[in-house]
Each structure stands twice: as structure tokens, then as C-alpha cells.
C-alpha positions, 0 to 999 in steps of 0.5 A, a space after each residue: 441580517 445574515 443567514 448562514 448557508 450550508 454545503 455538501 461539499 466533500 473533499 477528494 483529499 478526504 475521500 481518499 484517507 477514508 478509503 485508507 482508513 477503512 482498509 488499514 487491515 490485513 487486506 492491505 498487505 495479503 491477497 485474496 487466497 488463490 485455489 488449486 487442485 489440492 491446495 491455495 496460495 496467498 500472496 503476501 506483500 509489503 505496502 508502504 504509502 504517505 499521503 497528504 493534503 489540505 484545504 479550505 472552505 470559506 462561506 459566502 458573506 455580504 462582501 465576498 464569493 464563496 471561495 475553495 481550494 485543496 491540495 494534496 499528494 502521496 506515494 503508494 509502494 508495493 512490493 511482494 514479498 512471497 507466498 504461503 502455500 496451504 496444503 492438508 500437510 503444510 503451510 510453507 512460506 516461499 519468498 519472492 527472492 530465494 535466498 539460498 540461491 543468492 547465498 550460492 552465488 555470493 559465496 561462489 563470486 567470493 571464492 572465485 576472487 579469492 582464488 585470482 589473487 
């Protein structure tokens, strides 16, 4: 008669989407606040991931080896989106790219071709 023999085994693949699982909370996306004289900064990012994975496990029996494998794969992207600047007075949002700048120079790149024809 054969008698069952139980593992420890513990995946990669499983350890990594418990991590994600355990931090799908805001700490993903704002930084740890960074103090100055009289006021903090969070940062503030934008993150996408896409992760993958699977495998296999089989016990060992009287005709065969015990026997694993797994795969997987994902991809992490980050991108800082600004920061909030907290004051006594205020809480403002800066944005990484400043918009009115790009507005400017557009409307200044539309103008100028405008006026070579």
C-alpha cells in the first residue's frame, strides 16, 4: 500500500502575487510623503503591471520521480505622474509635465507655420 508524502514546496511564481496581492493599496501608486522646512511632498505615480505564471507538482508513486516545473513572466511600469505639495495653506498638485508650458509652445509652433504660408 502506498502512503501519500506531503511537501513544502513553495512557488516563486506564488510568492511574487502574494506580494502584489498584499500591496494593491495606495502605497502602489504614492510615495512615502518627504518633509521640508514648513512643508511635505508626495510623490504620485501611475503604475501598471501584468503578471503571469503557472506550474506543476506531481508526487512521487511506485512507477515514477517526483516531478516540478513552473514558468512565468510579467512586466512593471512606472511613471511619475507630479507631486502634491501640502502646506499650512494649501495642498497643490504639480504635474510632472507642465502643461501650459507645452500648451505655449504649440500654440507658438502653430503660429509660426501659420504665418510661412
Amino acid at each position: 500500500m502506498e502512503t501519500e508524502k506531503t511537501t513544502n514546496y513553495q512557488s516563486p511564481i506564488g510568492k511574487l502575487f502574494e506580494k502584489f496581492a498584499r500591496q494593491k493599496d495606495v502605497s502602489l501608486v504614492y510615495g512615502d510623503p518627504i518633509e521640508f522646512i514648513n512643508k511635505k511632498v508626495l510623490p504620485v505615480a501611475k503604475v501598471n503591471y501584468m503578471v503571469g505564471g503557472g506550474g506543476g507538482y506531481s508526487g512521487e508513486s511506485a512507477n515514477s520521480s517526483v516531478g516540478q516545473g513552473e514558468g512565468g513572466g510579467g512586466v512593471i511600469k512606472v511613471t511619475p505622474l507630479g507631486v502634491y505639495e501640502i502646506n499650512s495653506k494649501q495642498v497643490k498638485f504639480k504635474p510632472v509635465i507642465d502643461f501650459k508650458f507645452i500648451l505655449t509652445l504649440v500654440t507658438i509652433l502653430t503660429l509660426g507655420l501659420a504665418l510661412l504660408d
